[in-house]
Backbone as a ProteinNet text record, in pm:
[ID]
protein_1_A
[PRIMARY]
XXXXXXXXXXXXXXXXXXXXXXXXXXXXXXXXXXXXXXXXXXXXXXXXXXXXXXXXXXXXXXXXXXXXXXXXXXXXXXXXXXXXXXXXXXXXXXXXXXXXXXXXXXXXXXXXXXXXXXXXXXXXXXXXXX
[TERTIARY]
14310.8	14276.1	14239.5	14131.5	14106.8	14184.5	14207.8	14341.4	14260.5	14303.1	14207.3	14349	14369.6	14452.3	14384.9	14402.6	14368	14532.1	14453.7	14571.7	14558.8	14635.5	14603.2	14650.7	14624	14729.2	14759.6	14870.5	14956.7	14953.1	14837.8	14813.6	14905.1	15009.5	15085.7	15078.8	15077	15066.7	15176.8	15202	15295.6	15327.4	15318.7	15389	15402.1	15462	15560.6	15433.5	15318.6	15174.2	15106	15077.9	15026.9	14853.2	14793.1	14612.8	14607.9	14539.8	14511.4	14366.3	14264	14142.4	14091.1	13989.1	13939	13783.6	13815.8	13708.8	13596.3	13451	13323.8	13253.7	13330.1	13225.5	13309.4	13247.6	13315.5	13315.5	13444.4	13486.1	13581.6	13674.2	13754.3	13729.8	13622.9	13529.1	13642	13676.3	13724.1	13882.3	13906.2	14074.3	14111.8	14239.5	14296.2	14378.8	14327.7	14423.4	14480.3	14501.8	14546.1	14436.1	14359	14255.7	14282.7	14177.8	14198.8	14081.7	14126.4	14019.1	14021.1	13945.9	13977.8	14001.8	14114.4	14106.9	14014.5	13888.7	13815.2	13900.7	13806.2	13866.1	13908.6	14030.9	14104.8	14174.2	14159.9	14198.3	14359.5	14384.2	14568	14578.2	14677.8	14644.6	14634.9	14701.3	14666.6	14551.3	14503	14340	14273.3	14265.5	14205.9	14194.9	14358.9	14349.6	14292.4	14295.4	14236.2	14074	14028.8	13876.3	13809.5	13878.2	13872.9	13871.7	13980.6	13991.1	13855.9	13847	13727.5	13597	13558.4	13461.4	13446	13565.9	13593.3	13600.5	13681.5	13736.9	13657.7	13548.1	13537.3	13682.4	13832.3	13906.5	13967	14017.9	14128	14310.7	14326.8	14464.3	14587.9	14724.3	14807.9	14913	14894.5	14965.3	15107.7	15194.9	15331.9	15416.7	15432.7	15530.2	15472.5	15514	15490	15584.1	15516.6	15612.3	15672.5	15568.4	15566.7	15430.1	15447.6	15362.1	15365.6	15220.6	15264.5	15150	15243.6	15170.9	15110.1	15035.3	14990.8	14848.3	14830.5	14827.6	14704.4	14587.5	14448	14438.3	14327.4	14275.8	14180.8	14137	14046	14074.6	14141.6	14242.4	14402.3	14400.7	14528.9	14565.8	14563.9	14566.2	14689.2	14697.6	14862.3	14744.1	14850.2	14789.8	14944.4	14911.9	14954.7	14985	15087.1	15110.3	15126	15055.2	15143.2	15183.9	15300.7	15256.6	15184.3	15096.5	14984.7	15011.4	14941.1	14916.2	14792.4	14676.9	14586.9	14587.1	14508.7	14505.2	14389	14242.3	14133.6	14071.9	13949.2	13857.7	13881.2	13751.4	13751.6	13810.9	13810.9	13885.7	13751.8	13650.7	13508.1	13490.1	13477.8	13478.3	13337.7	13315.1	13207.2	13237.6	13318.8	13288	13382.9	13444.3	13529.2	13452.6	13488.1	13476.2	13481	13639.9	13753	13861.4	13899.8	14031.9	14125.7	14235.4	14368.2	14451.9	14551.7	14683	14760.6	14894	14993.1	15109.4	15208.4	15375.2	15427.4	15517.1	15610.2	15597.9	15602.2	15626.1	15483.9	15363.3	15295.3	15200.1	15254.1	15186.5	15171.1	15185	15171.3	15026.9	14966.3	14881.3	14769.1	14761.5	14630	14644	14499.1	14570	14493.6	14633.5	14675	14620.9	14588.2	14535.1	14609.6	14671.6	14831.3	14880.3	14793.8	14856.6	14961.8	14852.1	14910.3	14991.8	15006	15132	15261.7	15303.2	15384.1	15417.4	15342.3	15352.4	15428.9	15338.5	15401.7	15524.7	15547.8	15713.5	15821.9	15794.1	15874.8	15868	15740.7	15777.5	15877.5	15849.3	15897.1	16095.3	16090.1	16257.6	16276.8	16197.7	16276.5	16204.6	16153.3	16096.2	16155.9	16207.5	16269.1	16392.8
1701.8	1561.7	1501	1401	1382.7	1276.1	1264.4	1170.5	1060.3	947.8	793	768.4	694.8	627.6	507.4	437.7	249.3	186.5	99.2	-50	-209	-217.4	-368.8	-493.5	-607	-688.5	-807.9	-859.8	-943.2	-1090.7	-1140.3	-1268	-1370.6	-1429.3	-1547.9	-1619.2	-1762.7	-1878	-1996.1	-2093.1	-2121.7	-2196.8	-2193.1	-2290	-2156.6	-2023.2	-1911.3	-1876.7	-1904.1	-1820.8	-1685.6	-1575.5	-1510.4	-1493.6	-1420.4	-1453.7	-1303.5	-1330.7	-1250.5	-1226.4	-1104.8	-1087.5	-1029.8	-1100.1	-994.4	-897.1	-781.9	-681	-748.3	-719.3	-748.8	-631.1	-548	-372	-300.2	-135.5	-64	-54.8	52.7	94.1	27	-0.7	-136.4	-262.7	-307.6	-437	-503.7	-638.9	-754.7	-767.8	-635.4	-626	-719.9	-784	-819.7	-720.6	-721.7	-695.9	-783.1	-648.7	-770	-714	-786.6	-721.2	-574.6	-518.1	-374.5	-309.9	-180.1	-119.9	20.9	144.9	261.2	249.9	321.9	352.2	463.6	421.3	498.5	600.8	726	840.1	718	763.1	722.6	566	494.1	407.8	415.5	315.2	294.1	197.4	197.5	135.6	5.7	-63.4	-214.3	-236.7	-147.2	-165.2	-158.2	-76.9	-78	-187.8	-251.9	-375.6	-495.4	-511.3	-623.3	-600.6	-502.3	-478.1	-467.3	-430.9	-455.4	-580.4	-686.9	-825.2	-919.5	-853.9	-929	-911.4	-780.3	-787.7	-857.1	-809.7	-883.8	-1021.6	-1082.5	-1248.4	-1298.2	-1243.9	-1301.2	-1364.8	-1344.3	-1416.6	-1314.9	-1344.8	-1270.9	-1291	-1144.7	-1167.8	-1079	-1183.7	-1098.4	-1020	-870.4	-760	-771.8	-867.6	-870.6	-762.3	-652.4	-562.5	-502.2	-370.1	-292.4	-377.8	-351.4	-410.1	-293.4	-175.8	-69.5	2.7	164.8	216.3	258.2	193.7	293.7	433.3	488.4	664.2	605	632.7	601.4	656.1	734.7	807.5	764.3	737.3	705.5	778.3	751.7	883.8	988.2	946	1008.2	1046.4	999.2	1037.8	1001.4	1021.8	963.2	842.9	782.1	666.4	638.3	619.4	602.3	520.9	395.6	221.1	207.2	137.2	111.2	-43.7	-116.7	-280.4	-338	-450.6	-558.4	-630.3	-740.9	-861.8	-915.5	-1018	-1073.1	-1205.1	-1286.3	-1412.5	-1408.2	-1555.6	-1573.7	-1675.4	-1566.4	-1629.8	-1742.5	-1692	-1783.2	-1704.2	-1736.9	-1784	-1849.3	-1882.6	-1919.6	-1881.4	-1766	-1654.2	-1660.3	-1638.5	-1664.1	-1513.2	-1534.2	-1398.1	-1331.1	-1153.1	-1133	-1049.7	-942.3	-839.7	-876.2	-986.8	-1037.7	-1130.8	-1095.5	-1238.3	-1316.8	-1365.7	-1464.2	-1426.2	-1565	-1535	-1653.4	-1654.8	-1751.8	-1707.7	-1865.9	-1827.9	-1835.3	-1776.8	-1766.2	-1752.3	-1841.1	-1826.4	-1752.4	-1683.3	-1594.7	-1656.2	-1766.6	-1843.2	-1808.5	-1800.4	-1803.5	-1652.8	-1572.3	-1430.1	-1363.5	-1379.1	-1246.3	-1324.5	-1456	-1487	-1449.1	-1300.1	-1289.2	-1107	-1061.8	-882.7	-800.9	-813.8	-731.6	-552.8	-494.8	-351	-248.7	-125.4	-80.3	-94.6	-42.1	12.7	-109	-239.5	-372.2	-410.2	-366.3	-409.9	-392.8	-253.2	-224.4	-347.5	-350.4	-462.8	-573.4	-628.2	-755.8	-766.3	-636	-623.4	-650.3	-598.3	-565.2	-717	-792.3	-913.9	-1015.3	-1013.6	-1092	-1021.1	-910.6	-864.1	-975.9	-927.5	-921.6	-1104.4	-1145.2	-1262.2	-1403.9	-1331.5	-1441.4	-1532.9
6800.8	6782.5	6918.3	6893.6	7040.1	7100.6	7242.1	7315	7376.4	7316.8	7431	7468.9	7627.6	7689.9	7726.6	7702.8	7785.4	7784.8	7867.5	7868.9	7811.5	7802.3	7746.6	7803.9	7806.4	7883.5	7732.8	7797.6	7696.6	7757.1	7746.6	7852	7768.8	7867	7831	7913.6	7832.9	7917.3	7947	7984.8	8047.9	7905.5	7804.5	7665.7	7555.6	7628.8	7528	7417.2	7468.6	7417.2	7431.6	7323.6	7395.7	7350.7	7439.8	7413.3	7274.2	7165.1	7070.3	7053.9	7106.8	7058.9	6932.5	6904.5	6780.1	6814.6	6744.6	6855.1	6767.5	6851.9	6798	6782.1	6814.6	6816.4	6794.8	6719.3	6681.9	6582.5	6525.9	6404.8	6378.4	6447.5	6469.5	6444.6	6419.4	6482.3	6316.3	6402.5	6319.9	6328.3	6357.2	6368.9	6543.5	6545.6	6654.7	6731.1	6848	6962.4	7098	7162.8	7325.2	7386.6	7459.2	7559.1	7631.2	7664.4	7783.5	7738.1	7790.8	7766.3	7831.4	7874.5	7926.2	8096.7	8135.4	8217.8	8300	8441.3	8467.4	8575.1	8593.8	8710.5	8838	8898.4	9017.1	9007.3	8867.4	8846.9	8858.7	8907.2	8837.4	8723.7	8639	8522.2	8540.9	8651.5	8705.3	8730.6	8825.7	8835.7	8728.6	8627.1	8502	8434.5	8486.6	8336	8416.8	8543.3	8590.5	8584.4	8620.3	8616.3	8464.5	8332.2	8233.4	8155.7	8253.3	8185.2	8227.7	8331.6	8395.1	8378.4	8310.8	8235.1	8096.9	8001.7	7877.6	7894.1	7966.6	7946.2	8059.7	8160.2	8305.5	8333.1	8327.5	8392.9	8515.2	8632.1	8672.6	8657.9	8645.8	8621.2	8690.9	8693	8736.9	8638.8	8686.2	8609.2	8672.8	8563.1	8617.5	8643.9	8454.6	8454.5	8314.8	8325.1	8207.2	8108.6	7981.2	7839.8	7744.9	7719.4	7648.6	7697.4	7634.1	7587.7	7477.6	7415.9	7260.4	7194	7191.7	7121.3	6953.2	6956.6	6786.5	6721.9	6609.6	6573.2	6436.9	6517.2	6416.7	6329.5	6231.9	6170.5	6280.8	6394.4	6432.9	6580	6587.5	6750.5	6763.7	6844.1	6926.9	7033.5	7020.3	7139.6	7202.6	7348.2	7436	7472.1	7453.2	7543.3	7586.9	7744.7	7837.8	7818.2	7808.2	7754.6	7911.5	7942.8	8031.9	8006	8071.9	8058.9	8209	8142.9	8210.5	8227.2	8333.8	8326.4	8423.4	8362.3	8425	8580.6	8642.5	8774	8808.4	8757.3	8793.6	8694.7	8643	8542.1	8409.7	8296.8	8186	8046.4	8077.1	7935.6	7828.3	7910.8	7802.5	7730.5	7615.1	7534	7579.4	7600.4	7657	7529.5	7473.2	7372.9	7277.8	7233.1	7134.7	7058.9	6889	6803.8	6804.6	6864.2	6873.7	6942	6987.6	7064.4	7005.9	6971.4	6977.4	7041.7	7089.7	7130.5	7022.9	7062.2	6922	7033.9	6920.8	6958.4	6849.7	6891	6785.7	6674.4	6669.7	6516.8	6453.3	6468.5	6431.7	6472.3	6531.7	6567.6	6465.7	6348.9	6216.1	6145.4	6200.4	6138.8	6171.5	6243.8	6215.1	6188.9	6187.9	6114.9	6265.4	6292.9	6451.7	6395.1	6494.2	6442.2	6472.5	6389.1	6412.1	6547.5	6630	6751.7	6820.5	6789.1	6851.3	6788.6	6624.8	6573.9	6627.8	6685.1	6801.5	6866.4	6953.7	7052.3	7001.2	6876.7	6831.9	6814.5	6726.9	6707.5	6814.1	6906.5	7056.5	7097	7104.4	7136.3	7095.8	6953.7	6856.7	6874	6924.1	6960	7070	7193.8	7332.6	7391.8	7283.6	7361.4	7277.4	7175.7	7061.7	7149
[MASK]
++++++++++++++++++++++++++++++++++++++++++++++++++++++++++++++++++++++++++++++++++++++++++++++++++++++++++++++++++++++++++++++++++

């Protein structure tokens, strides 16, 4: 089976928000995630996710601390994504390869249809952030 690794970041903002995208491409296309994307040769996964956010969102950001990684198990590969949490440093958060973007608080994070891998994530939040 074939193996993708990326990272993602978990952009929160200072009112217990976190940023939710919805993809615009792909096989995926319509499902929500957290931004990222592949890590290139000699990258570290920080570098990845900042040079990734900044193509996706034009924003820059700071990669606080790992949250998780999660192993999970497509029909068509394998994917290990790399979680941060994030916060934005400078730009707009202008969507360049997303549908849509909302913020969401725990109270309201199941309202949109997160795509398995990120379901992970959500879960773990909704533990350790409650």
């Amino acid at each position: 089976m074939k193996r993708i690794e990326v990272v993602a970041a978990i952009i929160h903002d200072g009112q217990g928000r976190v940023l939710a995208t919805q993809r615009g491409y792909g096989e995926m296309k319509g499902g929500w995630e957290f931004p990222g994307g592949k890590t290139e040769q000699g990258e570290t996964h920080e570098q990845a996710l900042k040079r990734e956010i900044w193509e996706e969102l034009e924003a820059t950001i700071k990669v606080e601390r790992l949250v998780q990684t999660v192993e999970w198990d497509y029909p068509h590969f394998h994917l290990t994504m790399h979680c941060f949490w994030c916060s934005v440093e400078s730009g707009s958060l202008t969507l360049k390869e997303h549908e849509s973007a909302r913020w969401l608080t725990l109270t309201d994070i199941d309202t949109v249809d997160w795509l398995p891998a990120d379901r992970a994530v959500v879960e773990t939040l909704k533990k350790t952030c409650a």
